[in-house]
C-alpha positions as a Markdown table, in Angstrom:
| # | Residue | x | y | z |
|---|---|---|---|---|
| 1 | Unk | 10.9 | 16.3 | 5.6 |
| 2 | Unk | 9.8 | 12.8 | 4.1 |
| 3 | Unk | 9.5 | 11.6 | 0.9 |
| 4 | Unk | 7.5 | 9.0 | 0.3 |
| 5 | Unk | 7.5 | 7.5 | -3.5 |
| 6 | Unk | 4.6 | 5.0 | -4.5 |
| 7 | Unk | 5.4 | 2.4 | -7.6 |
| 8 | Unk | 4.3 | -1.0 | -9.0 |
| 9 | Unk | 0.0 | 0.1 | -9.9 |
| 10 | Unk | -1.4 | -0.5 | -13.2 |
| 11 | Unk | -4.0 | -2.0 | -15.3 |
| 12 | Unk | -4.6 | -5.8 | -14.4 |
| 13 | Unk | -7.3 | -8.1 | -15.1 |
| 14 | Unk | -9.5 | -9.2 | -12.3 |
| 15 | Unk | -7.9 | -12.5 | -10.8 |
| 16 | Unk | -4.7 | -11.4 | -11.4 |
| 17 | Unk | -1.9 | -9.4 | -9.4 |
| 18 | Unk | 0.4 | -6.8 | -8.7 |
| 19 | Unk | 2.9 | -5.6 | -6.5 |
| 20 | Unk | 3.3 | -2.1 | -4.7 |
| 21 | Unk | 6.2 | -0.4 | -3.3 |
| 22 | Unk | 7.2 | 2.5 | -1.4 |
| 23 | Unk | 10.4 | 4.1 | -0.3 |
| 24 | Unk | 10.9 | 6.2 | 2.1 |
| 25 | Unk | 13.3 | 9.1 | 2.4 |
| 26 | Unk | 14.9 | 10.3 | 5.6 |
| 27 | Unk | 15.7 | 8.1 | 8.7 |
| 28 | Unk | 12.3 | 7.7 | 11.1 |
| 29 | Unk | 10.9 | 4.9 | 8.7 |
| 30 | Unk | 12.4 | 2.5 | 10.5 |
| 31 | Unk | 10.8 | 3.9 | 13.8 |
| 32 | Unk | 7.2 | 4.3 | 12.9 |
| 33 | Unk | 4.0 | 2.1 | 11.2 |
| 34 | Unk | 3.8 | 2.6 | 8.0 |
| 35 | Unk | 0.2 | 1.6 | 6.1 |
| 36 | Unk | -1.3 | 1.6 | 2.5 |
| 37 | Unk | -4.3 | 3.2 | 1.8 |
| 38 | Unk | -6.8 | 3.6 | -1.1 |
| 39 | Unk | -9.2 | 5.9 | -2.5 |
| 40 | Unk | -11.8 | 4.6 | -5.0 |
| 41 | Unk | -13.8 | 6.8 | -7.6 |
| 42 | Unk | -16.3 | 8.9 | -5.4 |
| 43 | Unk | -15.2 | 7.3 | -2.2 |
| 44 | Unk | -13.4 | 8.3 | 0.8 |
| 45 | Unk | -9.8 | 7.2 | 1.5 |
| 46 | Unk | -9.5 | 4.2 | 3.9 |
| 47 | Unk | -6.8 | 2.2 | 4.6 |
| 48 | Unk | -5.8 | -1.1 | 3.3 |
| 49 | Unk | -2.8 | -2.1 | 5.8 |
| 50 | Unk | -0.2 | -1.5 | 7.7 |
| 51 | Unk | 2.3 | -3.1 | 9.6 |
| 52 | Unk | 4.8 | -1.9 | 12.6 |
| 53 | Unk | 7.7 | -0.6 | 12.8 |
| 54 | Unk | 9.4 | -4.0 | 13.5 |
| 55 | Unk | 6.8 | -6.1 | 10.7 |
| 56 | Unk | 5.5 | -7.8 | 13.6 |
| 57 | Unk | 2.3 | -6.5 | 13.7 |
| 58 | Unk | 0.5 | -6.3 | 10.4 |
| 59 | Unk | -3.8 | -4.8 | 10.2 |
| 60 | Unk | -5.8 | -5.7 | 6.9 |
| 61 | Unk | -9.0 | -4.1 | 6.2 |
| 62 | Unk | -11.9 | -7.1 | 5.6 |
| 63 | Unk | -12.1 | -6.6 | 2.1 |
| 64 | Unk | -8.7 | -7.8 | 1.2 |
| 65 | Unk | -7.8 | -10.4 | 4.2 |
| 66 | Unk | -6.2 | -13.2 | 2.8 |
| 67 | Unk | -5.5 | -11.2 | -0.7 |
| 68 | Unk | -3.0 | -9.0 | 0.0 |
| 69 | Unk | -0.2 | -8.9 | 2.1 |
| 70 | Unk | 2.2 | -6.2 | 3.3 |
| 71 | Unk | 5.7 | -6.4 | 4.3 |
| 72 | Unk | 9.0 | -4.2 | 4.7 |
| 73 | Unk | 12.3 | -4.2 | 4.2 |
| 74 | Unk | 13.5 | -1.4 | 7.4 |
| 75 | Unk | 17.4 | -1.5 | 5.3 |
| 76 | Unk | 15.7 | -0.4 | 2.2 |
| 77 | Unk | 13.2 | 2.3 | 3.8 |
| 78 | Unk | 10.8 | 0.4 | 2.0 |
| 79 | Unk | 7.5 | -1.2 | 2.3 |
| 80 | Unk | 5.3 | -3.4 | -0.3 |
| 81 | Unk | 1.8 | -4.4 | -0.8 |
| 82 | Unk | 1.4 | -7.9 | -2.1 |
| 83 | Unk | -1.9 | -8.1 | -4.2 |
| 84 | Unk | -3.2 | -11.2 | -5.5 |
| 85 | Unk | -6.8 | -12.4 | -6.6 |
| 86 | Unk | -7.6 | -8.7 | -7.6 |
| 87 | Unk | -11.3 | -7.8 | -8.2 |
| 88 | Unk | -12.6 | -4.6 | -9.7 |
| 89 | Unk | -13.8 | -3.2 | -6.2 |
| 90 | Unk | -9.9 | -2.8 | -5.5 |
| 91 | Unk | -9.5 | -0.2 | -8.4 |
| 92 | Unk | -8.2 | 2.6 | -6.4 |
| 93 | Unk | -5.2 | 5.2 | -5.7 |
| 94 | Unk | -3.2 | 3.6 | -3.6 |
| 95 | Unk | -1.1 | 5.7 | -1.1 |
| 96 | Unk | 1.2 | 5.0 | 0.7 |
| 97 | Unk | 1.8 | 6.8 | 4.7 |
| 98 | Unk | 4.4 | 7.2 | 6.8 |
| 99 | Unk | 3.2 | 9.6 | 10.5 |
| 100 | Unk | 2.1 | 12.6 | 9.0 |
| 101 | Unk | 3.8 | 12.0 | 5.3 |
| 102 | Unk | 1.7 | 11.4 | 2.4 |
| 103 | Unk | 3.3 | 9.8 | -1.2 |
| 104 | Unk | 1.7 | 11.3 | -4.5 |
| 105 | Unk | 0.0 | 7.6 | -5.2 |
| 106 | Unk | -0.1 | 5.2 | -8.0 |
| 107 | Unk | -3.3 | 4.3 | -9.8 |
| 108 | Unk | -4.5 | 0.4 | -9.6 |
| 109 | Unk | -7.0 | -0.4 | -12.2 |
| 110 | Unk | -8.7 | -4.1 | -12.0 |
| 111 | Unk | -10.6 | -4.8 | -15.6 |
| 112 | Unk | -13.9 | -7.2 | -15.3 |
């Protein structure tokens, strides 16, 4: 079983930023993509990023190319989501996924 343990969301004013992380339990983080996703009030969850297994390869949804970044750290089991220039429309619960694995999320709130 995998734990997967979201930190760093809070309340920010639009233009500013924040910084998310998640750790990873176990030993197949290293091994896999990992992403961030979001789901807004009344919306559907959709993902934000994610990046593979070696940080190679990182995917950005069009609303927050050149905004955010993502990056891990495989020796730490942990990956981050850089967040800068945040707007209202990114006010969300951010999750964080691992294969199958789900963390509980961590609330992002962007004030006008």
């Amino acid at each position: 079983q995998v734990q997967l343990v979201e930190s760093g969301g809070g309340l920010v004013q639009a233009g500013g930023s924040l910084r998310l992380s998640c750790v990873a339990s176990g030993s197949i983080f290293r091994f896999n993509t990992v992403g961030w996703y979001r789901q807004g009030p009344e919306k559907q969850r959709e993902l934000v990023a994610d990046i593979s297994r070696g940080g190679t390869t990182t995917n950005y949804a069009d609303s927050v190319k050149g905004r955010f970044t993502i990056s891990r750290d495989n020796a730490k089991n942990t990956v981050y989501l850089q967040m800068n220039s945040l707007k209202p429309e990114d006010t969300a619960v951010y999750y964080c996924n691992l294969v199958r694995f789900w963390g509980q999320g961590t609330q992002v709130t962007v004030s006008s």
